[in-house]
Residue, then its C-alpha position, 0 to 999 in steps of 0.5 A: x591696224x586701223x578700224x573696219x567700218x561697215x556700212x550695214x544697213x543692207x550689209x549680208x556679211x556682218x556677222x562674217x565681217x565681226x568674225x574677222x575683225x575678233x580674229x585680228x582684234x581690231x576695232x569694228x564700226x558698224x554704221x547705220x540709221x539704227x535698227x540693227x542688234x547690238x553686239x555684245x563683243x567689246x570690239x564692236x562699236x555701233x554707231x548711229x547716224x541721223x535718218x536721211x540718204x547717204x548719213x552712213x555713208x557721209x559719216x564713214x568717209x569722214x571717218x576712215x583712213x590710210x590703214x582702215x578698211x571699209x565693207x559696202x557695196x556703195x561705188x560712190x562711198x567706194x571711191x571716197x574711201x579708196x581716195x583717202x587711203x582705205x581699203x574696200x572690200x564689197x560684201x561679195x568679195x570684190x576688192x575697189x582700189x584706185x585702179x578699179x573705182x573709176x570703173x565701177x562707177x562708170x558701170x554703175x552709172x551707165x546701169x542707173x541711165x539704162x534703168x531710168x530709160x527702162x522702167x519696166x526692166x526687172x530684175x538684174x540682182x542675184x541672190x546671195x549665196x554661200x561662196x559669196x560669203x567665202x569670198x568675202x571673208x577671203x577677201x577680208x582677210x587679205x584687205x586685214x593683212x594689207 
């Protein structure tokens, strides 16, 4: 088994996500511009990258794999890791492979074009809820075994 890589600065389920990977004992890396508490656990590793857009997410798609798995919400990091052989699993629990990626960034376009002609649309995001945890951690464990 390989390394899960969190993209964690707006990640809500690392706490899960170190849950799981302790579970398995396997490596975790939580990746971001800083500010996060370290962890105590010897399987997580923390690595921080330089201040800028997108740093977490260059560092991680550079580093992950075939056998690796990826928590983020990001499409755009989504596909790279799925083209190099990741899984990905989004912090609601939504599972990005080579049949779906394309889509959601198709979706994820189209959202940005109908945002960018609409700059008084408001909202759209639900909260974060409890069974959105439960799925995640389902779905992590799923990605873990393959």
């Amino acid at each position: 088994m390989g390394v899960i890589y969190v993209d964690a600065d707006a990640c809500p389920v690392k706490a899960e996500a170190e849950a799981v990977a302790t579970r398995h004992g396997v490596e975790i890396a939580f990746v971001s511009n800083g500010g996060l508490r370290p962890s105590h656990n010897p399987l997580v590793r923390m690595v921080y990258v330089a201040e800028g857009p997108d740093e977490a997410d260059k560092w991680i798609a550079e580093q992950c794999g075939a056998g690796d798995v990826v928590v983020t919400n990001d499409i755009p990091l989504a596909a790279r890791c799925v083209e190099a052989g990741a899984r990905v699993v989004k912090p609601n629990g939504e599972r990005l492979t080579a049949a779906n990626v394309g889509n959601a960034l198709a979706t994820r376009d189209l959202m940005t074009d109908l945002r960018a002609a609409d700059p008084f649309r408001q909202g759209g995001g639900k909260g974060f809820t409890k069974a959105d945890r439960a799925r995640f951690r389902d779905a992590l464990e799923r990605a873990m075994r393959g």
